[in-house]
Residue frames as qw, qx, qy, qz and C-alpha x, y, z in Angstrom:
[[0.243, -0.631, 0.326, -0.660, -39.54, -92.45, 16.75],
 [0.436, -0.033, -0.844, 0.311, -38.74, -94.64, 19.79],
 [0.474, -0.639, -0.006, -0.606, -41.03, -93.89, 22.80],
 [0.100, 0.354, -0.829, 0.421, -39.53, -94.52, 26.21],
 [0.739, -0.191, -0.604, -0.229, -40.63, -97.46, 28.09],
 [0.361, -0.664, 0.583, -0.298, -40.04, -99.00, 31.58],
 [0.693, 0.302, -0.655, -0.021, -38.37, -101.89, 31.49],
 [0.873, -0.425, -0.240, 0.005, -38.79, -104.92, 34.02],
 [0.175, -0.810, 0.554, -0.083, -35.84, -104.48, 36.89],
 [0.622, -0.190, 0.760, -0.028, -35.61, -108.55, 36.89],
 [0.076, 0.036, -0.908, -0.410, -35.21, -111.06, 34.15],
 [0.653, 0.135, 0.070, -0.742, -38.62, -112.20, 32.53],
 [0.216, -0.120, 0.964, 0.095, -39.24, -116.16, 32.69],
 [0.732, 0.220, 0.028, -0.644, -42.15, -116.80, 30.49],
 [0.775, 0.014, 0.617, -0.133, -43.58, -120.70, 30.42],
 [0.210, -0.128, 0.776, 0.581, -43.60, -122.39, 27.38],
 [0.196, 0.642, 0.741, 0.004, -47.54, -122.28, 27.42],
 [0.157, 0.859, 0.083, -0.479, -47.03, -117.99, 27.27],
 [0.168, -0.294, 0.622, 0.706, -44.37, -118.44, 24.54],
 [0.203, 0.188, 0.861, 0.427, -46.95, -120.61, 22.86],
 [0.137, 0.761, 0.587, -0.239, -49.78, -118.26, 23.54],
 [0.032, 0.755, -0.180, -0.629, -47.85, -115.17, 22.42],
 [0.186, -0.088, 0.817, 0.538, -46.61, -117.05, 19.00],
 [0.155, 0.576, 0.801, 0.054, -50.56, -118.13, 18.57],
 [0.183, 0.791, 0.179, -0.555, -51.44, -114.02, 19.00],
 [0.069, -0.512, 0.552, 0.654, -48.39, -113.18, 16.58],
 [0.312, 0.284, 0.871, 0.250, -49.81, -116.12, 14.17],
 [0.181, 0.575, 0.794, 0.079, -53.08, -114.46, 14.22],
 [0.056, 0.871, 0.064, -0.484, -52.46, -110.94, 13.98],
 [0.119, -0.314, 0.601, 0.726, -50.20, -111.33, 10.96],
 [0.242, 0.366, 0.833, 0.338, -53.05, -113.48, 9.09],
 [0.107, 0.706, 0.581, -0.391, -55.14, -110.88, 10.11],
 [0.038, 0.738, -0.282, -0.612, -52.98, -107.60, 8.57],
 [0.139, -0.036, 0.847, 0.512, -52.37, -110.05, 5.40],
 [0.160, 0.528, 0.834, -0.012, -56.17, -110.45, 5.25],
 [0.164, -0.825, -0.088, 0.535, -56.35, -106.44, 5.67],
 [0.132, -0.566, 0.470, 0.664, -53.67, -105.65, 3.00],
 [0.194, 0.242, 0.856, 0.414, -55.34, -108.31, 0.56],
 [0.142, 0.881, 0.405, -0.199, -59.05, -106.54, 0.67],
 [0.079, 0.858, -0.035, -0.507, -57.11, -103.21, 0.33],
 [0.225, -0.368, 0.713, 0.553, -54.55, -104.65, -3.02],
 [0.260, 0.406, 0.871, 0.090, -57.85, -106.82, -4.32],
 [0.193, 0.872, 0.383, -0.237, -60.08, -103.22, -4.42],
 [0.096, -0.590, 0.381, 0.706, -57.11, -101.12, -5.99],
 [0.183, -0.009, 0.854, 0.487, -56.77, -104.11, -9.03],
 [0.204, 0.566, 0.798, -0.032, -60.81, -103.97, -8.89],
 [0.141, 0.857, 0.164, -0.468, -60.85, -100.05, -9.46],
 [0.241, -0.312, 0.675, 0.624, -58.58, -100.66, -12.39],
 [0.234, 0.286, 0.928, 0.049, -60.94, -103.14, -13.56],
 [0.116, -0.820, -0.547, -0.121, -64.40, -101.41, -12.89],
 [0.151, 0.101, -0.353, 0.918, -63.76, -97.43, -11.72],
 [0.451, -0.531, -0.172, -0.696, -67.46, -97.51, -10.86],
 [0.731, -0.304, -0.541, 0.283, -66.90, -100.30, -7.91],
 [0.244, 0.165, -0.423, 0.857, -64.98, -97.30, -6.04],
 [0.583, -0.309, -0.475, -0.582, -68.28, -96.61, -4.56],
 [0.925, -0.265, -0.225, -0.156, -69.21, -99.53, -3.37],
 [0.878, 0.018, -0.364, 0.311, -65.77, -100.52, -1.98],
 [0.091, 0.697, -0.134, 0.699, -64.67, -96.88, -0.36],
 [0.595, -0.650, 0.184, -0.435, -66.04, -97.38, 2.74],
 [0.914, -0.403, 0.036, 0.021, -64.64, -100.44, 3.60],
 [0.607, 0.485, -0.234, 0.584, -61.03, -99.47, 2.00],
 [0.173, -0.690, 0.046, -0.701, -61.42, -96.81, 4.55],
 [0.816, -0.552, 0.040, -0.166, -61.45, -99.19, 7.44],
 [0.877, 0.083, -0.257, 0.397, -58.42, -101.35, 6.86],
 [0.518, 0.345, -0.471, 0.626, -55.61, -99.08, 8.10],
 [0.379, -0.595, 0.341, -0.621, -57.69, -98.19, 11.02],
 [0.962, -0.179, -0.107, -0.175, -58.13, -102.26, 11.76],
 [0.576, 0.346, -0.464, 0.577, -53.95, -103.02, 10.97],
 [0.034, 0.487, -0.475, 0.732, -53.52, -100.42, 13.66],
 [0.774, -0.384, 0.116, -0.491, -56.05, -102.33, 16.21],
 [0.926, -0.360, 0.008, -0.116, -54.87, -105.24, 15.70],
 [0.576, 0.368, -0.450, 0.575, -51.01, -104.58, 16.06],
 [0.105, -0.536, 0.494, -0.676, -51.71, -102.82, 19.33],
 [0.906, -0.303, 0.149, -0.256, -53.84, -105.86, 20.91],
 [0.941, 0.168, -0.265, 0.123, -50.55, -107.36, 20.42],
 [0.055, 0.720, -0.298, 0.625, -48.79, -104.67, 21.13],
 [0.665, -0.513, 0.050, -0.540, -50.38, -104.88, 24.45],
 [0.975, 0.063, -0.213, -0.027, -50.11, -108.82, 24.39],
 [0.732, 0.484, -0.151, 0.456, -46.62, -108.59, 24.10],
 [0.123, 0.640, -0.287, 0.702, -45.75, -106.05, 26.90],
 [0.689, -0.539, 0.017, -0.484, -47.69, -107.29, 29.00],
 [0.975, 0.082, -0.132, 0.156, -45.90, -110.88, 28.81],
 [0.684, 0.186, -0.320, 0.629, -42.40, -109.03, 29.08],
 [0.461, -0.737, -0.251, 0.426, -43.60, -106.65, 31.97],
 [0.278, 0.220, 0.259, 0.899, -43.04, -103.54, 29.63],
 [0.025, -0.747, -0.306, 0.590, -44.69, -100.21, 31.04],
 [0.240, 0.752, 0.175, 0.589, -45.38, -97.13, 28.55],
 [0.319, -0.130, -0.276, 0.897, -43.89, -94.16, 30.05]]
């Protein structure tokens, strides 16, 4: 589902320091979700392993897809802001 936007009426000149600042977010939000997806792939292989660990490891499985989704929208954000993008 697309969700309409407003889009800037003028071109968007962004420095080379915002390019590099956005790139640096992107960088660090991917390591992050990778870091995210590893925990959750690592605890699956571990419940294979051990099924008593589920337990212990539930709760924090239980976080990850609410983190992913945090830290794609602080980019999110990031990212609009920089290109003067409005939610409708």
């Amino acid at each position: 589902m697309l969700y309409p936007m407003g889009l800037p009426e003028q071109a968007v000149a962004l420095s080379p320091e915002s390019i590099e600042s956005l790139h640096r977010k992107l960088c660090d939000m991917r390591h992050s979700v990778n870091n995210h997806l590893t925990l959750l792939s690592t605890a699956m292989e571990l419940f294979r392993r051990k099924p008593d660990a589920i337990a212990r490891m539930l709760d924090s499985m239980e976080q990850q897809p609410e983190q992913i989704r945090d830290e794609i929208a602080r980019f999110s954000e990031d990212l609009e802001a920089a290109l003067k993008i409005t939610r409708c």
